[in-house]
N, C-alpha and C positions, 0 to 999 in steps of 0.2 A: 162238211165237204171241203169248205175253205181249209180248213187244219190239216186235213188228211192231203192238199194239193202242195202244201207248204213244209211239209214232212218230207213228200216224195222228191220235194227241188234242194232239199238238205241233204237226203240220203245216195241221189245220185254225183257219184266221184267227179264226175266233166267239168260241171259248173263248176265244184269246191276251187278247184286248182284251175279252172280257166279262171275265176275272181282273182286268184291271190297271184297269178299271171298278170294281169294288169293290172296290182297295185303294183305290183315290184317293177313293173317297165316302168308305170309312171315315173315312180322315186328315182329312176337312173336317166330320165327326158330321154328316154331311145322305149316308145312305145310297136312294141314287134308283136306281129299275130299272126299264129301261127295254122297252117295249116292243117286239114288232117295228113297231110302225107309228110309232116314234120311232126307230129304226134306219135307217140307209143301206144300201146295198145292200153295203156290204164289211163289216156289222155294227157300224159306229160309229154311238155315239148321232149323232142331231142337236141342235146348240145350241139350246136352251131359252130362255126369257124367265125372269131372276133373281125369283123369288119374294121377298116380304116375309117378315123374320126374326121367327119365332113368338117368346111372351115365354115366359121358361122356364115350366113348370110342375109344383108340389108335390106329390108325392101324398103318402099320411097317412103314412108311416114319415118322409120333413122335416118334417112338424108334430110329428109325436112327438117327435123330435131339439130342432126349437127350444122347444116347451112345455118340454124339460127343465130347462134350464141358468134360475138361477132369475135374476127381474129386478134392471135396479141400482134400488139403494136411492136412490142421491142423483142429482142431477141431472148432467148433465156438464157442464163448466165451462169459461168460455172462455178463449182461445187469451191467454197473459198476452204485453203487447206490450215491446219492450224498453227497457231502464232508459234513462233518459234520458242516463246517464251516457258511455251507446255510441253517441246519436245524431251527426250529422256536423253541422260546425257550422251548416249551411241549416238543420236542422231533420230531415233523411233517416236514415232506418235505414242502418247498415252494410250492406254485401253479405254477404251469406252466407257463409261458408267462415272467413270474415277476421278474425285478431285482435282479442277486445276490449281496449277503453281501459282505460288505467289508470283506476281512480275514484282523483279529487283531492278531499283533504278540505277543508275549507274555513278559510282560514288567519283566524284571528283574533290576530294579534300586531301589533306596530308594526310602521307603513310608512315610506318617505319617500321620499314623489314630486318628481320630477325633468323635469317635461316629459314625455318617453317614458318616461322610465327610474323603474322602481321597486324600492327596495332594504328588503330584508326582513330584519332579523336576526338574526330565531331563525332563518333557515335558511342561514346565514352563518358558522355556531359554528367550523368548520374553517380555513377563509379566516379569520376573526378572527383564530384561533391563531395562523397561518403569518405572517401581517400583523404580529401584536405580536413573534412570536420575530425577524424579520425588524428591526423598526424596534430593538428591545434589542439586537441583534447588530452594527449598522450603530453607534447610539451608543458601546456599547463597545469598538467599531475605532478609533474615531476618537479618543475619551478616550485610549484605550492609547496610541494613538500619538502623540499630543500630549503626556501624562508622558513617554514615552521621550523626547520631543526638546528638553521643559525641561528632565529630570536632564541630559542630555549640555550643552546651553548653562548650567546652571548650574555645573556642574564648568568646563567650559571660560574657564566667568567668572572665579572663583575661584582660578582656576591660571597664566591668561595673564600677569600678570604675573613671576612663577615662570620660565617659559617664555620670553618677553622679555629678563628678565636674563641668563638661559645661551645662547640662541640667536638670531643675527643675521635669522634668516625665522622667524618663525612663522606657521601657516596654512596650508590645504589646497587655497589658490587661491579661497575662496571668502567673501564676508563675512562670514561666521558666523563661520572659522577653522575647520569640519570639514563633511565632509561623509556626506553618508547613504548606505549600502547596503541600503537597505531601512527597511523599521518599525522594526528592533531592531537596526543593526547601523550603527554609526558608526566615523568615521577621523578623526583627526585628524595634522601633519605639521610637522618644525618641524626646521631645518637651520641648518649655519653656526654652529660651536664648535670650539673646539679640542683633541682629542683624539677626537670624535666626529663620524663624518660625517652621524648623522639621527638623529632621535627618531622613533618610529611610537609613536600610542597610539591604540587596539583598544578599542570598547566593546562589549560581546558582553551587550543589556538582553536580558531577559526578554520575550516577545514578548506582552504585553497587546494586543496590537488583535487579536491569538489566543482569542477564548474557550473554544474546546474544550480546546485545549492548555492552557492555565493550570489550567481544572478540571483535566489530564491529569497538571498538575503538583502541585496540593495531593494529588492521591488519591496520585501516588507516594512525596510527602513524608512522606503519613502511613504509609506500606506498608515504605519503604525509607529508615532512620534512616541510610545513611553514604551517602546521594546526595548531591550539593552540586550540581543544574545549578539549585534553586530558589533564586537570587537572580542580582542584575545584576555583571558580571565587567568589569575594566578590566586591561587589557595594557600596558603601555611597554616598548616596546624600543628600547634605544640601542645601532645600529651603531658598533662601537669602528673610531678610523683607527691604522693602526702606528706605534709613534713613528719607526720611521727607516721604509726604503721598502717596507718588505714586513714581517712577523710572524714572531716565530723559531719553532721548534720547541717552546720549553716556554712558547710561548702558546696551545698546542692544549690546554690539563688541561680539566676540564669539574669548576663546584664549584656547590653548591647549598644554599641556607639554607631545610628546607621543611617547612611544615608538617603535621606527622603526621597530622591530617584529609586532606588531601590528597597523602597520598606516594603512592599506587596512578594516582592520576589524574597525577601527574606521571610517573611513567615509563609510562605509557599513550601522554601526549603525545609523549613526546620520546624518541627514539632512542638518545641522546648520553648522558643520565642513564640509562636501563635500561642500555645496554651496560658503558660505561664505569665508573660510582660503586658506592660501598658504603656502606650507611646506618652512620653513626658517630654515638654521641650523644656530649654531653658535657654535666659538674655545671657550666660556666660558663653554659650556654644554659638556658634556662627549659622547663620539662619538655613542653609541647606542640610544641616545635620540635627538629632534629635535623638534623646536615649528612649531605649523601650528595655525596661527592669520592671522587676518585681517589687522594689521601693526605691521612694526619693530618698529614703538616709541613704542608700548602697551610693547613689548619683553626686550627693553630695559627699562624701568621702572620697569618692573616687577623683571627683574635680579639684577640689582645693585641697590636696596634697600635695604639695612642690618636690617631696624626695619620687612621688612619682610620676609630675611634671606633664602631665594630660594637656591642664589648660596653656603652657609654655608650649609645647609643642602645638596647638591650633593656634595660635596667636604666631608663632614665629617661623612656621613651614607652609605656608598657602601652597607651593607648589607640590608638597607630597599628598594637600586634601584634592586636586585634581586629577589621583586616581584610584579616590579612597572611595571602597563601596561601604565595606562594614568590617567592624571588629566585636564578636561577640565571645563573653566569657561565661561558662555553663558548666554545671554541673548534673546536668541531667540530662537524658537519652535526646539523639537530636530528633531520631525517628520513632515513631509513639509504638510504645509498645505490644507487643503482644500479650496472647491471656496468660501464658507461661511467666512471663514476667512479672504479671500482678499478684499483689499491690507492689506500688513503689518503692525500692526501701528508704530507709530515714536516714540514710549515712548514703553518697554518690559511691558509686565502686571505680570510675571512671570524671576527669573536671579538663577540661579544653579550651583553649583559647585559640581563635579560628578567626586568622586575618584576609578578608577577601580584596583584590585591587585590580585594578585596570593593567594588563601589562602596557608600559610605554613604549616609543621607540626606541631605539638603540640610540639615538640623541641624550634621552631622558632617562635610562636607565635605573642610573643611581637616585631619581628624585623620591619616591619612595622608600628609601633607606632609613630616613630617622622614624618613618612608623613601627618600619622591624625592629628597630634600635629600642623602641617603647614597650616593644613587645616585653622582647627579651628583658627590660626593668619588671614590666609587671609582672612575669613571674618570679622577681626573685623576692618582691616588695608587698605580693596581694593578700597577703596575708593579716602584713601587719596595717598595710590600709584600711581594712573592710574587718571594723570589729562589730558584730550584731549584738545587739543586746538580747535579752534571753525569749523577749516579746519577740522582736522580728524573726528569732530562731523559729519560736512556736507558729507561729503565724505559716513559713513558711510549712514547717510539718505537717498543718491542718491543711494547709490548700493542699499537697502532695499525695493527702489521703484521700481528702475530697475528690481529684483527680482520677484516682484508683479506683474509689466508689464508682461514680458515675462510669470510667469503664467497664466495672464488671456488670454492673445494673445496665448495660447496654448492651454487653453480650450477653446476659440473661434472658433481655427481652427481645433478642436475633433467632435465640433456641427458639424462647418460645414463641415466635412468628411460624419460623421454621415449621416445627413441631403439628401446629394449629394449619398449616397449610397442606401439612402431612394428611390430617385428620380428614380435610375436606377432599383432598383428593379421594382417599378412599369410601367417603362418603357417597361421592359424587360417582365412584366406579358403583358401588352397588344399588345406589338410584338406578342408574344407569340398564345394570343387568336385569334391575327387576320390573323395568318398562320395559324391556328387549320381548319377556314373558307375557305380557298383558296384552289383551286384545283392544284395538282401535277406539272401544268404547270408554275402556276404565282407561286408559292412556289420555283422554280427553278429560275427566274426569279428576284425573289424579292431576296432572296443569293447572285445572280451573282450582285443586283445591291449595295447591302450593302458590299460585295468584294471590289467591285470597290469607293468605298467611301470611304471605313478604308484604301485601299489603296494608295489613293487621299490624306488621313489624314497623314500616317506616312512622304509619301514622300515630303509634308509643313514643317514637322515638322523634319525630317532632314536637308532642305536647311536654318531652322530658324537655327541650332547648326551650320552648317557652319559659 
């Protein structure tokens, strides 16, 4: 019965839409009801004429509310407008939302106007900087490189005649008589003598138009007491020609007069002196020099020959040995050879005398002179001073093979490192791939048993050192 009373109050239309009538007044706060003589005949209201919106009204519990809360004290204040500083340059306020201006403060320092252009100082302090290190770094390039190119044309001045007399060409093709490889780095060339087919002379200055590097150089002067690369180096080398058509055998010796400051940088440079010489001193030579040859007879010939006046010269020029580094005479490769090269041959194809020196000042120039002056004796003299007997010929042959040997048995044994490191890479690829195949078990398995193998291997190979 109840079901059937609750069917009948769904099925009649009045109630449906008098409910959904006052929900929808509720939802708008104007709850209207309506009559039946404002109803239709299917119980919908009829549209109405919109009524004028009443103004709220208070009753005394909101005046109790507002009487509570007590009055303002001060007045309120108006809306402040924005700093002039964020105005747009018409005179408008920014937009809303939008980034304020920087405020710029008001520069009061020197100006100097230019037309358009105004240039400010004090806000320049950077730029300054880079500007002045800029214009000091350009001047000092160019001074540096201008001293380099006077020391080298005044040596060159100095010496050309020197040079003239011993050689039928002097100069490097160019007026000057040398030419540049750079800021720091001159050649000079001088051909056409007899016994000598060229002169090269090497100036290897100091590179002043460098200013980092030169500070780079006094800080390691002061740090590192046996560097020598801080001052300016002069090279001469005079290619020797054979007296008959070819060079024999015991013109291959390698001999050297050098100085103890620089004996480490000389066999740094040079091949021929590390391999071949042994440092020898001796009480005729002055205690900061010391020969390194491949024999004392060479040292002794070479000393006590007066037509070609070694020890007259150390005895009677101290001021040319304060810018003597070395003088070495060689018949073999300076720089060691390649494999192409080997073995050595038994005859030099190539014999050199290579004077190295301190350039001096333009003061000092010519103090150095009577060592070139020696130079130029001992090639016309080295001949007949340094006669080997048939022993120290041999001797020398044997070591020069020996040499040869032990290079090729060193590139033999480079191959086969090589070679054998070849092998295990690909060893080691197809370990590799055929653990990649194996499942987690034999993979653990195959570890434990290669463990157990390498350490099968050491422990043979400790009882073999026993």
């Amino acid at each position: 019965m109840f079901n059937h009373f609750r069917w009948q109050l769904l099925i009649s239309p009045v109630p449906i839409w008098l409910i959904l009538w006052l929900i929808v007044s509720s939802n708008n706060h104007n709850l209207v009801l309506g009559s039946s003589d404002h109803l239709s005949q299917d119980g919908v209201p009829m549209p109405q004429a919109a009524s004028p919106p009443r103004p709220p009204s208070f009753d005394q519990s909101d005046e109790i509310e507002i009487e509570a809360f007590p009055a303002d004290p001060a007045p309120a204040t108006p809306p402040t407008p924005f700093p002039p500083a964020n105005q747009q340059p018409d005179g408008s306020n920014p937009p809303i939302g939008s980034a304020p201006l920087p405020i710029r403060e008001k520069y009061t320092g020197k100006e100097y106007r230019f037309k358009r252009f105004v240039i400010r100082p004090a806000q320049l302090k950077l730029e300054g900087a880079l500007l002045v290190a800029l214009i000091i770094y350009t001047l000092t390039s160019y001074r540096g490189k201008s001293k380099n190119e006077d020391t080298v044309a005044h040596w060159w001045d100095s010496h050309s005649e020197l040079l003239r007399t011993q050689f039928s060409q002097v100069g490097a093709g160019s007026s000057k008589g040398y030419i540049a490889d750079g800021p720091a780095l001159f050649y000079g060339y001088a051909a056409g003598r007899k016994g000598c087919q060229a002169l090269t002379i090497r100036f290897a200055l100091r590179p002043r138009q460098d200013l980092p590097f030169m500070i780079y150089e006094e800080l390691r002067a002061a740090i590192d007491f046996s560097w020598t690369g801080r001052s300016d180096r002069l090279e001469l080398v005079w290619s020797l020609a054979p007296r008959n058509q070819h060079f024999e055998a015991k013109d291959s010796f390698v001999w050297a007069l050098v100085e103890k400051r620089v004996m480490n940088v000389v066999r740094e440079d040079r091949w021929d002196v590390r391999t071949f010489t042994e440092v020898k001193e001796s009480n005729q030579l002055p205690s900061h020099l010391v020969f390194m040859s491949e024999s004392g007879e060479i040292n002794e010939q070479i000393i006590k020959n007066k037509e070609l006046g070694l020890l007259q010269l150390l005895q009677n020029n101290p001021s040319s040995l304060d810018w003597f580094d070395s003088l070495v005479l060689s018949g073999t490769s300076q720089q060691e050879p390649s494999l192409s090269e080997l073995p050595l041959p038994l005859a030099p194809s190539a014999r050199t005398i290579t004077l190295r020196l301190r350039l001096p000042p333009h003061s000092r120039t010519l103090d150095p002179m009577p060592l070139i002056e020696f130079c130029f004796n001992m090639i016309d003299s080295i001949d007949q001073v340094v006669s080997l007997t048939a022993i120290a010929t041999s001797k020398l042959t044997k070591r020069r093979a020996d040499v040869s040997n032990l290079l090729l048995d060193e590139e033999r044994k480079f191959k086969e490192r090589e070679k054998e490191e070849e092998r295990r890479k690909k060893l080691k690829a197809a370990q590799d791939e055929k653990l990649a195949k194996m499942t987690p078990t034999e993979q653990r398995k195959f570890s434990e048993r290669e463990r157990k193998r390498n350490a099968a291997k050491i422990g043979k190979t400790s009882v073999k050192r026993k």
